[in-house]
FIPA-197004 format. One record per residue (C-alpha): x, y, z; residue number from 1. Coordinates in Angstrom, 3 decimals, padded with zeros to 6 digits, m for minus. Layout:
// residues N
((X, Y, Z), NUM)
...
END
This chain:
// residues 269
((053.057, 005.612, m046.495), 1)
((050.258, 003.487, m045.941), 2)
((047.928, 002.379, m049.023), 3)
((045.319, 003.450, m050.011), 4)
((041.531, 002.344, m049.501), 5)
((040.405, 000.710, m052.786), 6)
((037.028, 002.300, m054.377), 7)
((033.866, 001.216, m054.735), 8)
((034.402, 000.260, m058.423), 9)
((037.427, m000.933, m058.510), 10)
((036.177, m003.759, m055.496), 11)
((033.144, m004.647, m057.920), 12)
((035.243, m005.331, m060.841), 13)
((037.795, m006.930, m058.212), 14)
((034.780, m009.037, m057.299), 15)
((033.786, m009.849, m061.063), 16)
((037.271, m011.078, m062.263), 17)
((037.862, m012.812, m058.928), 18)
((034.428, m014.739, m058.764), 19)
((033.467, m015.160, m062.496), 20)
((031.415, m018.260, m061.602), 21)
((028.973, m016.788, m059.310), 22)
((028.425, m014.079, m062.104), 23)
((027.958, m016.617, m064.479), 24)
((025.088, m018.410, m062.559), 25)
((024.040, m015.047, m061.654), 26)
((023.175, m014.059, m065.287), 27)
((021.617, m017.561, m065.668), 28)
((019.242, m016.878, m063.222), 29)
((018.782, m013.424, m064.456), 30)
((017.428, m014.819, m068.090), 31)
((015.895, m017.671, m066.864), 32)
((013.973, m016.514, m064.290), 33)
((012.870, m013.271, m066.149), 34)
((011.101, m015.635, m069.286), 35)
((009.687, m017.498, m066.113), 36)
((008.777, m014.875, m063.408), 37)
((009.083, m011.501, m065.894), 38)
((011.493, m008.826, m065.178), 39)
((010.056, m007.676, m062.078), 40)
((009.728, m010.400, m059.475), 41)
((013.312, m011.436, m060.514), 42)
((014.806, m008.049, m059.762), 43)
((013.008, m008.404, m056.536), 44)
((013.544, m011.794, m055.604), 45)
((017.275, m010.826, m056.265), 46)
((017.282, m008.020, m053.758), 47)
((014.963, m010.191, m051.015), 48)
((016.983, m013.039, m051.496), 49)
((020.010, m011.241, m050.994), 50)
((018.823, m009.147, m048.195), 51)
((017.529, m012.762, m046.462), 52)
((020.866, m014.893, m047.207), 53)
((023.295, m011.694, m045.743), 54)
((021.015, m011.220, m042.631), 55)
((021.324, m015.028, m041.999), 56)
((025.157, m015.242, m042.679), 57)
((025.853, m011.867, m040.574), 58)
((023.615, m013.155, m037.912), 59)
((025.702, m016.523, m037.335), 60)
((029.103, m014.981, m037.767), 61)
((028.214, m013.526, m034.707), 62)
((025.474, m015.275, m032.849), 63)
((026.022, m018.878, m034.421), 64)
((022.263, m018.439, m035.734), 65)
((021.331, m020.024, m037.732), 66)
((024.412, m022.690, m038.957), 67)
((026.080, m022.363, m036.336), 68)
((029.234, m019.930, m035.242), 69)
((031.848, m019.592, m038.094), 70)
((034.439, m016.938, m039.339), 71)
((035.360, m015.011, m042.772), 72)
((038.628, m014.585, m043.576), 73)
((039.496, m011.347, m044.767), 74)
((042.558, m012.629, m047.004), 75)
((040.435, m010.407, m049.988), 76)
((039.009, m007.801, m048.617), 77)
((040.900, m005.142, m050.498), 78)
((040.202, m007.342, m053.628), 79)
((036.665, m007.854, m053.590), 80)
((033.439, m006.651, m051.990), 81)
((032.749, m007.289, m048.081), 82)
((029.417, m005.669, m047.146), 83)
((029.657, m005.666, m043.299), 84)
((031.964, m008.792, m042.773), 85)
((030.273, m011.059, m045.320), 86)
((031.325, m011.419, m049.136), 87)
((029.041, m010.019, m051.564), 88)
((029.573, m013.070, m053.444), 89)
((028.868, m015.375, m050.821), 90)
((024.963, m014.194, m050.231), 91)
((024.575, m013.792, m053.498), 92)
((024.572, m017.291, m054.276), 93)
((021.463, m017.817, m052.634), 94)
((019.701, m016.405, m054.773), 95)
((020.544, m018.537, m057.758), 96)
((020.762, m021.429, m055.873), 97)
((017.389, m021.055, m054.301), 98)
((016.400, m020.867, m057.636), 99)
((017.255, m023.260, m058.928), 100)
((016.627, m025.858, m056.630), 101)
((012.966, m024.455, m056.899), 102)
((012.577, m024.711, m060.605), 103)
((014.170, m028.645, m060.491), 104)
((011.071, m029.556, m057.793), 105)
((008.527, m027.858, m059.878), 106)
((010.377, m030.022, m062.479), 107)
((010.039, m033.213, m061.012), 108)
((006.689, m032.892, m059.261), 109)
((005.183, m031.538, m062.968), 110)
((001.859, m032.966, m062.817), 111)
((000.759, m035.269, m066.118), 112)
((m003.190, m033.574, m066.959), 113)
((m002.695, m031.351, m069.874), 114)
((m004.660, m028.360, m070.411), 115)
((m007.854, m029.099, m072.750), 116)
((m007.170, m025.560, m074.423), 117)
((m003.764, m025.265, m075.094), 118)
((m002.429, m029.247, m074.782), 119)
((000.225, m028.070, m072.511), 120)
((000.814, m029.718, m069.143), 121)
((m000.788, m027.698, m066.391), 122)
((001.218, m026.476, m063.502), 123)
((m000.886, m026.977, m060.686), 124)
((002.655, m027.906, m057.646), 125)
((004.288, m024.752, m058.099), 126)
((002.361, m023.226, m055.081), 127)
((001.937, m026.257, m052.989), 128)
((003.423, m027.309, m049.549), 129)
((005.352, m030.106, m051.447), 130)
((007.022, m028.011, m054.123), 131)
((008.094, m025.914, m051.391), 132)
((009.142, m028.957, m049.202), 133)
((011.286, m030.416, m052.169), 134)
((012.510, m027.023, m053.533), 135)
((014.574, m027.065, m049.737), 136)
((015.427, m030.470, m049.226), 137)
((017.272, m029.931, m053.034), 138)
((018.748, m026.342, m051.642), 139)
((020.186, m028.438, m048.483), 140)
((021.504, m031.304, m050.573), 141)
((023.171, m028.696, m052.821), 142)
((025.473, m027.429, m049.685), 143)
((026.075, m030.556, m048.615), 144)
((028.568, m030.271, m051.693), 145)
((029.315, m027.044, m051.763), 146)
((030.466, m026.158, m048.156), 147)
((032.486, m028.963, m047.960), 148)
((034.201, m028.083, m050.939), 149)
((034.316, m024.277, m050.427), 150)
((036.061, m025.131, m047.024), 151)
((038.872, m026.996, m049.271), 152)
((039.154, m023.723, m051.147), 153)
((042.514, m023.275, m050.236), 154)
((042.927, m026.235, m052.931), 155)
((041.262, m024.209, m056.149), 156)
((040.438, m020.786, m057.137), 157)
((037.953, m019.860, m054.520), 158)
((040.652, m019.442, m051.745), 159)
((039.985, m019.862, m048.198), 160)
((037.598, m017.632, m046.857), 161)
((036.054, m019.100, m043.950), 162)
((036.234, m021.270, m041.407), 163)
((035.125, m022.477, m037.973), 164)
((036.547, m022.973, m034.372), 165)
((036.217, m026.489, m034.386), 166)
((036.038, m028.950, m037.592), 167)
((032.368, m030.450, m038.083), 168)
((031.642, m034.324, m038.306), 169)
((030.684, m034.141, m041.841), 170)
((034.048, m033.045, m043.999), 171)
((034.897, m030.027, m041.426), 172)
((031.203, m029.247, m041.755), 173)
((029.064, m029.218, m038.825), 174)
((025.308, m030.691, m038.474), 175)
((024.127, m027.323, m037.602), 176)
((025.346, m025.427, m040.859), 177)
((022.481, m027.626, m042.535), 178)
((019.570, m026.905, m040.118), 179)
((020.758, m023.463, m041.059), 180)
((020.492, m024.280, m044.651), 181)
((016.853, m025.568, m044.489), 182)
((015.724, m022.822, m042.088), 183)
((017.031, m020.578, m044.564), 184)
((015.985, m022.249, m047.593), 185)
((012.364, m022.583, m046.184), 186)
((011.787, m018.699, m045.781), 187)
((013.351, m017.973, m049.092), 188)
((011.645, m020.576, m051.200), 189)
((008.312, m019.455, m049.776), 190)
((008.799, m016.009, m050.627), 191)
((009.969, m017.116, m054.382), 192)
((006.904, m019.190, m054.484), 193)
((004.773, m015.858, m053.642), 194)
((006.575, m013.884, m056.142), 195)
((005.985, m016.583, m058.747), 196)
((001.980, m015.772, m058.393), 197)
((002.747, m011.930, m057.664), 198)
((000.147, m010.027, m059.688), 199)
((002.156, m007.286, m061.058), 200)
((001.237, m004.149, m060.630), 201)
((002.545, m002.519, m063.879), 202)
((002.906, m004.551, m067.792), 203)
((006.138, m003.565, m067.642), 204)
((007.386, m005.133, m064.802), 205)
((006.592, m008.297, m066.497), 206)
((008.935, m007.544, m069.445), 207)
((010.131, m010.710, m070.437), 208)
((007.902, m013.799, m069.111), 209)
((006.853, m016.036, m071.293), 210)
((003.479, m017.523, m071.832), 211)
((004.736, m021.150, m071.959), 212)
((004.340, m023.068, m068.669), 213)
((007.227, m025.069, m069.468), 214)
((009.671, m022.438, m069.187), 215)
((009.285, m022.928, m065.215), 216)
((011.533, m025.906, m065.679), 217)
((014.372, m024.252, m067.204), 218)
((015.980, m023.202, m064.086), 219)
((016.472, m027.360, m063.704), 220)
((019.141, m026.929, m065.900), 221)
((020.679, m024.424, m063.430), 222)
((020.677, m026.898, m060.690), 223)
((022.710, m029.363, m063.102), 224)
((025.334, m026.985, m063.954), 225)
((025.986, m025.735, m060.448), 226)
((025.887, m029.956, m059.140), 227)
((028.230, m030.453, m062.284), 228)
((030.584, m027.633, m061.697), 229)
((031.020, m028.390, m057.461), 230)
((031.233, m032.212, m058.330), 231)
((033.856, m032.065, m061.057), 232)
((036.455, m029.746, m058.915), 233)
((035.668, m031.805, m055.750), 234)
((037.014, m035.176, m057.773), 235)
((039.599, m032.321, m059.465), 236)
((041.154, m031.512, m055.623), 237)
((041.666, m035.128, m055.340), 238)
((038.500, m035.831, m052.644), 239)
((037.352, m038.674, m054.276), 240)
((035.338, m039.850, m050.888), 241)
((033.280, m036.481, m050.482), 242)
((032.500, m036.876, m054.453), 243)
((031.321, m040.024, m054.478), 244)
((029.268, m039.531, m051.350), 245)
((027.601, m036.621, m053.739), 246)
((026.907, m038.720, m056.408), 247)
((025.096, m041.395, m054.318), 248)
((023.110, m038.890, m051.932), 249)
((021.911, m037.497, m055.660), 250)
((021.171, m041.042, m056.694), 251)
((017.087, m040.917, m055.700), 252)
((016.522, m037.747, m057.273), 253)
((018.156, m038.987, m060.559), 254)
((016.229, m042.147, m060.358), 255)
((013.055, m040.333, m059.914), 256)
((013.560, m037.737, m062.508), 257)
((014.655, m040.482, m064.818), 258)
((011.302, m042.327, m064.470), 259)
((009.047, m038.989, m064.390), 260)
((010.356, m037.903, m067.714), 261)
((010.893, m041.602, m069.398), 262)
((008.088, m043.282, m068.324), 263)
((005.017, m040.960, m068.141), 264)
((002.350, m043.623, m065.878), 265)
((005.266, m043.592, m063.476), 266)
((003.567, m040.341, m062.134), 267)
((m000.168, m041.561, m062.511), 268)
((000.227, m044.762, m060.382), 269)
END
């Protein structure tokens, strides 16, 4: 008697106990970017930036555009949700990494004039070519941990779910999965950036945003607890060489956000 087909719900709480992580950073970008976007643009960034990240990831799994050609593994597809060959999971953690990686450039590129009204610095990068420019060089540098990792997932709790037909030069990763990564990057962070100066239609859409520029920055913290999390459980597996590489390529931004925040006339020189 064969088994039968699992529902709807029972995948999306299959998915939720399976993945708690991604749910985790999922409902941090949920607050976070609500007090900085308001309700609506998050809701819809979370839907575009879905819809953007599965189009890109069903597109190569069968064309090899645009990181190249790779393959799921179905080992848990009757445990958690697939949506047409691609976890749910999988382009959902675009979104928050996207994110994230956007709120740490408008972080670091914060310029120093303060407003003459208020006192509070004035956020004049978060539209610019450079914001976007840094926003996807950060998104790139974040998979340059995380793939390599989730390809060694066989060695923690993520499991191995993908792979490709021949091992890259970089950790199993190849070149072209981070062309990918900044193609895909670019057109997401520059619709985020257009939803971060969306003039909302309806008050209510806006529940939530606060009036603070500051609270822009918050999603910064994001970025460190997703860097964090892939960094300790790549030294946990035992690849001590693919950590340290992450700690040094993340030694410039350190430095530089270091000497922003520290040393104020760093940015006015």
């Amino acid at each position: 008697m064969s088994e039968s087909t699992p529902s709807f719900v029972s995948l999306l709480w299959g998915t939720l106990f399976l993945r708690p992580y991604v749910f985790i950073f999922l409902a941090a970008y949920l607050c976070l970017a609500t007090r900085h976007l308001g309700l609506g643009p998050t809701l819809l960034y979370l839907l575009l930036g879905y819809g953007i990240a599965w189009t890109s990831e069903f597109c190569s799994i069968h064309t090899g555009i645009p990181y190249g050609l790779y393959m799921y593994i179905p080992a848990t597809h009757s445990q958690e949700l697939w949506v047409l060959g691609v976890p749910l999971m999988d382009s959902l953690s675009y979104v928050f990494l996207s994110y994230a990686s956007y709120s740490l450039a408008l972080f670091l590129l914060a310029p120093l004039p303060r407003s003459p009204v208020s006192g509070h610095p004035v956020n004049t990068g978060r539209y610019n070519l450079a914001t976007l420019l840094l926003a996807v060089v950060l998104f790139v540098t974040l998979d340059i941990i995380i793939d390599p990792l989730a390809l060694r997932g066989y060695r923690w709790f993520l499991g191995q779910i993908y792979g490709y037909p021949e091992a890259g030069i970089y950790f199993g990763i190849p070149l072209s999965n981070f062309v990918g990564w900044f193609v895909v990057g670019l057109v997401m962070v520059a619709v985020l950036q257009r939803l971060s100066h969306w003039s909302v239609p309806f008050p209510w859409l806006s529940w939530g945003q606060s009036r603070s520029t500051n609270d822009g920055y918050l999603g910064a913290g994001l970025y460190l607890g997703i860097l964090l999390f892939n960094l300790i459980l790549t030294f946990y597996i035992g690849e001590t060489l693919l950590g340290l590489v992450g700690l040094f390529i993340y030694l410039p931004f350190t430095t530089l956000a270091i000497l922003v925040r520290c040393h104020p006339g760093f940015k006015a020189n």
